[in-house]
C-alpha positions in Angstrom: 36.3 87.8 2.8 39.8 88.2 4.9 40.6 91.9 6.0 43.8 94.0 4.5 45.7 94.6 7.8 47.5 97.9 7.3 50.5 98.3 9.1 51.6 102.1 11.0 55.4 102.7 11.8 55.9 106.1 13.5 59.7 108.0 13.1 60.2 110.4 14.9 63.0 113.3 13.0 64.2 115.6 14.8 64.3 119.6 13.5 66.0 122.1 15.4 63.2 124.0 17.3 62.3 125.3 20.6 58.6 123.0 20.7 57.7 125.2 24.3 58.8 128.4 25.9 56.4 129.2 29.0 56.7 131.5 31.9 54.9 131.0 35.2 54.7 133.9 37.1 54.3 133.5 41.0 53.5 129.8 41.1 52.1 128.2 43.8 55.1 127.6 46.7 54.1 123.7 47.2 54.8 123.6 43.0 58.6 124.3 44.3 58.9 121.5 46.7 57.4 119.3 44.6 59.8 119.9 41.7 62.8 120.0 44.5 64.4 123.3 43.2 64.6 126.6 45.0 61.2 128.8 45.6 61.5 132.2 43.4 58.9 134.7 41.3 59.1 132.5 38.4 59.5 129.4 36.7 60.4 129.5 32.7 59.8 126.0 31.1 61.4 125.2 27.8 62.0 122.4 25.4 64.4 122.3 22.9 65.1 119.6 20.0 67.6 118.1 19.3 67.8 117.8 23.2 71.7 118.5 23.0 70.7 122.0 23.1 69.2 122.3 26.4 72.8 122.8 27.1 73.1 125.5 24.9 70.1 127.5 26.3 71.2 126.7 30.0 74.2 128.7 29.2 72.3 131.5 27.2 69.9 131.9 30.4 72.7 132.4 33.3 74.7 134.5 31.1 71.8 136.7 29.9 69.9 137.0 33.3 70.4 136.5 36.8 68.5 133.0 36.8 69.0 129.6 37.8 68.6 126.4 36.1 66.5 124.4 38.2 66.2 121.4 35.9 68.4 120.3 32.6 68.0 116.6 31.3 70.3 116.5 27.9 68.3 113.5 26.7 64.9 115.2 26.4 65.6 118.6 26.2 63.6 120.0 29.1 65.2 122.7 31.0 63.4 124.6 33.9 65.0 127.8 35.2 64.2 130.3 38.2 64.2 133.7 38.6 62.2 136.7 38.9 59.8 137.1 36.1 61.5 140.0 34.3 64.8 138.2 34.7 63.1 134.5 33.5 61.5 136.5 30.4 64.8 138.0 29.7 66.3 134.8 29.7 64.0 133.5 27.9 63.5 135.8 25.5 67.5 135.7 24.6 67.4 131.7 24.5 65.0 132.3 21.4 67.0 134.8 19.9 70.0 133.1 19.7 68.7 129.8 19.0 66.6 131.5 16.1 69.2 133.6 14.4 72.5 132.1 15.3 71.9 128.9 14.4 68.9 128.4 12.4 66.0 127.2 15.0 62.6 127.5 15.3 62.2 129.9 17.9 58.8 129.6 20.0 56.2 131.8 21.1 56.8 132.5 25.0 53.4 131.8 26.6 52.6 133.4 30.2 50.5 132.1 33.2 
């Protein structure tokens, strides 16, 4: 008796969301180095999709605290800025706001460690 073989094809469709806001407060100085960007209070680690708007919340950040982007790649959306933490959560906080109710995203809880 021969075996249907069922066959899987995996899309992936992109919304417009924020899929991870997190804030690390006081990491570890050798996490710095390791990521090659400049040693501050905190790190604030977001994702955004489509990943075009890593560019968007780059801008948001600088403008609405006094950060710095540490890391932006446009073709996955990660962006890492650095700051102290109040200024990161500000940041981050305003990223999810504008994203949210200017232009229709899924904002994302901002998780802390």
């Amino acid at each position: 008796m021969s075996e249907e073989k069922k066959r899987f094809i995996q899309e992936f469709v992109p919304g417009k969301q924020l899929t991870l806001s997190h804030l690390i407060a006081n990491p570890d100085p050798d996490m710095f180095q390791k990521l090659g960007i400049q040693e501050a209070g905190a790190l604030g680690i977001l994702t955004c999709t489509p990943s075009e708007t890593v560019i968007i919340a780059g801008d948001l950040a600088t403008k609405a605290a006094n950060v710095h982007i540490g890391f932006l790649d446009r073709f996955t959306g990660s962006l890492v800025i650095v700051g102290s933490v109040s200024e990161v959560e500000m940041a981050m906080q305003e990223i999810n706001r504008f994203l949210s109710e200017m232009l229709g995203y899924t904002p994302s809880a901002i998780t802390k460690s």
